[in-house]
C-alpha positions as CSV (number, residue, x, y, z in Angstrom):
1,X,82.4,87.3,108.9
2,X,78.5,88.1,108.3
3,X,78.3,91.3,109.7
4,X,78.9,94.5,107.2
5,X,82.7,96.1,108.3
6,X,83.8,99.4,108.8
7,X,85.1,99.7,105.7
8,X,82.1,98.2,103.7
9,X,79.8,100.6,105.5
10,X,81.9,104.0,104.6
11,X,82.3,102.8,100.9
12,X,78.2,102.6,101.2
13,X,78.3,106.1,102.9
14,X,80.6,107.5,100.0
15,X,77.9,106.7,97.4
16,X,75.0,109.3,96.5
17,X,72.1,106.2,97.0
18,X,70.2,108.2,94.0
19,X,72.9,108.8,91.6
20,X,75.1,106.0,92.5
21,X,78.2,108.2,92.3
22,X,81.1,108.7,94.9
23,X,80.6,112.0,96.8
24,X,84.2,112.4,97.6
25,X,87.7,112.5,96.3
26,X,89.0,108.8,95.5
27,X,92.3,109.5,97.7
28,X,90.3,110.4,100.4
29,X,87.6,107.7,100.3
30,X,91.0,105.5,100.3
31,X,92.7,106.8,103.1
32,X,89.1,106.7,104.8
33,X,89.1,102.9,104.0
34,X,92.3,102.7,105.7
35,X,91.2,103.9,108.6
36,X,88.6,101.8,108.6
37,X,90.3,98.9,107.9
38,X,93.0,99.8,111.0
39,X,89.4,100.7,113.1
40,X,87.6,97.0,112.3
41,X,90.8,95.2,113.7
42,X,90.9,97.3,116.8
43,X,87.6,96.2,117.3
44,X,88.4,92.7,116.4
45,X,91.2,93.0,119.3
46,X,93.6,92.2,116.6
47,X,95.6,95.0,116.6
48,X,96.6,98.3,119.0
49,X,96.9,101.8,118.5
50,X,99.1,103.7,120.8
51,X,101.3,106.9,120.8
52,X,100.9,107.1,117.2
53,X,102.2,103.5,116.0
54,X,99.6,100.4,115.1
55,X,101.2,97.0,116.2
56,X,99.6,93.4,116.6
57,X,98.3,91.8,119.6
58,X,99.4,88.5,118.0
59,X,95.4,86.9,118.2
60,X,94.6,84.9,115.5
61,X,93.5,85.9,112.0
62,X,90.1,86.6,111.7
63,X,88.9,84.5,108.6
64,X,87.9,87.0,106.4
65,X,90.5,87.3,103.9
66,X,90.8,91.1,103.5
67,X,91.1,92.3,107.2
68,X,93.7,88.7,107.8
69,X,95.9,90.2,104.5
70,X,96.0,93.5,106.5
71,X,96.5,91.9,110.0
72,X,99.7,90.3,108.3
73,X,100.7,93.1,107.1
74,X,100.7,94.7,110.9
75,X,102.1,91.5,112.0
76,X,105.2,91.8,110.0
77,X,106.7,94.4,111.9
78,X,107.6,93.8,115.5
79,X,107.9,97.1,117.1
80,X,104.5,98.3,114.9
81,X,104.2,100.9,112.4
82,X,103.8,104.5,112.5
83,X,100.1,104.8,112.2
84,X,99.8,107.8,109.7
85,X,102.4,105.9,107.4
86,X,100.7,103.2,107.3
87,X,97.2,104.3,106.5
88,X,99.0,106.4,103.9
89,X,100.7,103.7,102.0
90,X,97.4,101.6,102.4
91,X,95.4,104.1,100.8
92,X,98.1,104.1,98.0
93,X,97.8,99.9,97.3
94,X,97.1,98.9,94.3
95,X,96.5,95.0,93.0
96,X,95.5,93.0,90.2
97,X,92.0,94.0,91.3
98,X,92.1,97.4,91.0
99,X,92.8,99.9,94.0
100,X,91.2,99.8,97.8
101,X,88.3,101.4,97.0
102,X,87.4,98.9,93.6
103,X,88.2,96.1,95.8
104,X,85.7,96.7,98.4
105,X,83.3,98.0,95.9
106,X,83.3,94.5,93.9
107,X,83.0,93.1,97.5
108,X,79.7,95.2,98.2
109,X,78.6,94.5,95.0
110,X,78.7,90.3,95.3
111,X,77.2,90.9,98.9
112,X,74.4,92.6,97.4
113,X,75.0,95.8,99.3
114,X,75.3,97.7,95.8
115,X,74.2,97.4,92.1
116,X,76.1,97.8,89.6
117,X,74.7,100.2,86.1
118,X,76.9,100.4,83.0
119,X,75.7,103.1,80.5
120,X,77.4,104.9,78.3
121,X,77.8,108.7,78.0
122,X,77.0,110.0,74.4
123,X,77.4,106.6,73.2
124,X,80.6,106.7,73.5
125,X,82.2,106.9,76.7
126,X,81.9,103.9,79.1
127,X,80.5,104.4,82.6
128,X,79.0,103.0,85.9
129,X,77.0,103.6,88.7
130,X,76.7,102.0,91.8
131,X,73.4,102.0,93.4
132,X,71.6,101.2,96.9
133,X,71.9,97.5,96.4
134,X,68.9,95.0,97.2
135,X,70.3,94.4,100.5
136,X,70.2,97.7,101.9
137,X,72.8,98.1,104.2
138,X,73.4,101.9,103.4
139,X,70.3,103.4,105.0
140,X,71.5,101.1,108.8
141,X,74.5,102.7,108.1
142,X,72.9,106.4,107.7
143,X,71.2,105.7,111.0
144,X,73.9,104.8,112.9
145,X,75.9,108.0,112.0
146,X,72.7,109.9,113.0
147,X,72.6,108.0,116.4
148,X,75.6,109.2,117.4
149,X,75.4,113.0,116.1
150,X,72.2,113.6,118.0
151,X,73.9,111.1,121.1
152,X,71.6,108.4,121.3
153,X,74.0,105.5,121.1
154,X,77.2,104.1,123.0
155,X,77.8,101.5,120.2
156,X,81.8,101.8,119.8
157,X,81.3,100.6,116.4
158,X,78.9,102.9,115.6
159,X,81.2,105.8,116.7
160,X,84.2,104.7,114.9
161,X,81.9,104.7,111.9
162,X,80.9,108.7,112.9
163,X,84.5,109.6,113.4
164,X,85.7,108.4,110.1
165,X,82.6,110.0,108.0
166,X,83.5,113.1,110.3
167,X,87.3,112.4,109.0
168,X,86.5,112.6,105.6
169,X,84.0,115.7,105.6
170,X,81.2,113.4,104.4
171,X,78.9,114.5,107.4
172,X,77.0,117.2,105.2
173,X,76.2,114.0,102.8
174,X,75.6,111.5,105.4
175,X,72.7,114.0,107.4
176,X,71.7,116.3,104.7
177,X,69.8,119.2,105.7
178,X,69.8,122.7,108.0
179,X,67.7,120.7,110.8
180,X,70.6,118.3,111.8
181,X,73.2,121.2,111.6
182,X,73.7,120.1,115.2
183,X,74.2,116.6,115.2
184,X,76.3,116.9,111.6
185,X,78.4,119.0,113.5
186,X,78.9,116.6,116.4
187,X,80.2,113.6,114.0
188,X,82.7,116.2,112.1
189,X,84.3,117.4,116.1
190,X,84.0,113.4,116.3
191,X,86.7,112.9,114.0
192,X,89.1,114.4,116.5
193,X,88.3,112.3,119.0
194,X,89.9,109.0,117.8
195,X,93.8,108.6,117.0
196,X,92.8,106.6,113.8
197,X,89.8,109.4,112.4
198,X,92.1,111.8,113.3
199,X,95.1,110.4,111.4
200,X,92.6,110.0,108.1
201,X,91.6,113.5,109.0
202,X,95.4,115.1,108.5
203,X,95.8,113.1,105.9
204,X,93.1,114.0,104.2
205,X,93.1,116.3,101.1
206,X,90.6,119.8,101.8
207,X,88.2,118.1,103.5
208,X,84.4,119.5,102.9
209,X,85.6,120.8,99.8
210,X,84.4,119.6,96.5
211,X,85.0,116.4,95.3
212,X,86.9,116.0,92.7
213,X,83.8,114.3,90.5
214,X,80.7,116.2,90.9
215,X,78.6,115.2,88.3
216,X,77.4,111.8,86.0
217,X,78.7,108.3,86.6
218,X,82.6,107.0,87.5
219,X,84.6,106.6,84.2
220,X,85.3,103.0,84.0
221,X,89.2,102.5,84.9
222,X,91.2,101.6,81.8
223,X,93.2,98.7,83.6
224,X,95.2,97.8,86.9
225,X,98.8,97.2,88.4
226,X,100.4,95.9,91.1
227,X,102.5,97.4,94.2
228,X,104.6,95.9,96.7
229,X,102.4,97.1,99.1
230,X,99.5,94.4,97.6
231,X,100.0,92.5,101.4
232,X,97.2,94.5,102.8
233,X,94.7,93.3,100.0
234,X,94.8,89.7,98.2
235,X,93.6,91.6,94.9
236,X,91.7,88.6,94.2
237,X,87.8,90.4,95.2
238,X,88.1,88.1,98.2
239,X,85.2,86.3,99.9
240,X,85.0,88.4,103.0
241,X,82.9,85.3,104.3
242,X,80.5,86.9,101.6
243,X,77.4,85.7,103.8
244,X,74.5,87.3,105.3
């Protein structure tokens, strides 16, 4: 797959492009990847969402070994799952790799999407940053949210994209400033337009309040486990057809 996903593009949007941080709660930015991930195989026709359950359409994988480990996971249930229990216990995966959020981060960062800084704080304390990458893929993404907030697109893609910034309060981030109060506030009413933003939306923790990390770099995680759940990610940083 050479296009940039759903989810790749609202990891980019949850990073300050200056400061390289994550500008929301992790739990949120992983139930926001959910949704995501559940949005990119609607699009792909793989799957359905309808009266509140997600089922597959039974349509081929898609070859990109992230989405295909989530599509099997929607496959393996006949009648479908209940759509907010599923984004729920996919936001709560994690694999050898790490959890959701790491995963798709280490896939941004071999696509060249995001850079990678390790410093560390007081000489001590071990940190990273991940920065607007040489392939800048997070301003097309900024511009696409903005498209639809001041209603200059029809892109379904680009919608989906609104809604779930809109889900996860990131709006305020994503079109800074008191001159695009208006068309902020049209991709945060977005959210409760689709059944998948929405779902993220409920789900999600105080949403436009402070994240939970404010200030400096991401401590650097101490290790990783596994969880049963592990079918909607390979854990192994996947390929994600890595090309351009």
């Amino acid at each position: 797959m050479s296009h940039f996903t759903l989810p790749e593009e609202l990891v980019l949007l949850a990073h300050d492009p200056v400061e390289g941080r994550v500008v929301c709660r992790p739990y949120s930015l992983r139930l926001g990847i959910a949704g995501a991930v559940a949005a990119e195989l609607v699009l792909a026709g793989r799957v359905v969402v309808q009266d509140g359950k997600i089922s597959a359409t039974g349509a081929p994988a898609l070859g990109d070994s992230f989405l295909d480990a989530a599509l099997a996971g929607v496959a393996g249930r006949r009648k479908g799952h209940k759509l907010q229990r599923w984004v729920r216990e996919a936001a709560a995966v994690k694999t050898t790799a790490g959890r959701t959020d790491e995963v798709w981060r280490h896939r941004l960062v071999a696509r060249g999407a995001l850079r990678e800084e390790r410093t560390r704080a007081l000489g001590v304390i071990a940190q990273r940053r991940h920065l607007v990458g040489p392939d800048d893929r997070t301003s097309l993404a900024r511009e696409r949210v903005s498209a639809v907030g001041h209603g200059t697109t029809d892109d379904e893609r680009a919608r989906l994209l609104a809604a779930l910034v809109g889900a996860m309060g990131l709006a305020r981030h994503v079109l800074p400033g008191d001159e695009l109060f208006r068309p902020r506030s049209e991709v945060t009413a977005s959210a409760g337009q689709d059944p998948i933003a929405r779902t993220v939306r409920d789900l999600t923790p105080a949403v436009g309040g402070a994240p939970g990390r404010t200030r400096g770099a991401e401590p650097l995680a101490e290790g990783s486990g596994w969880n049963p759940l592990s079918w909607i990610f390979d854990g192994d940083g996947g390929d994600g057809g890595g090309g351009d």
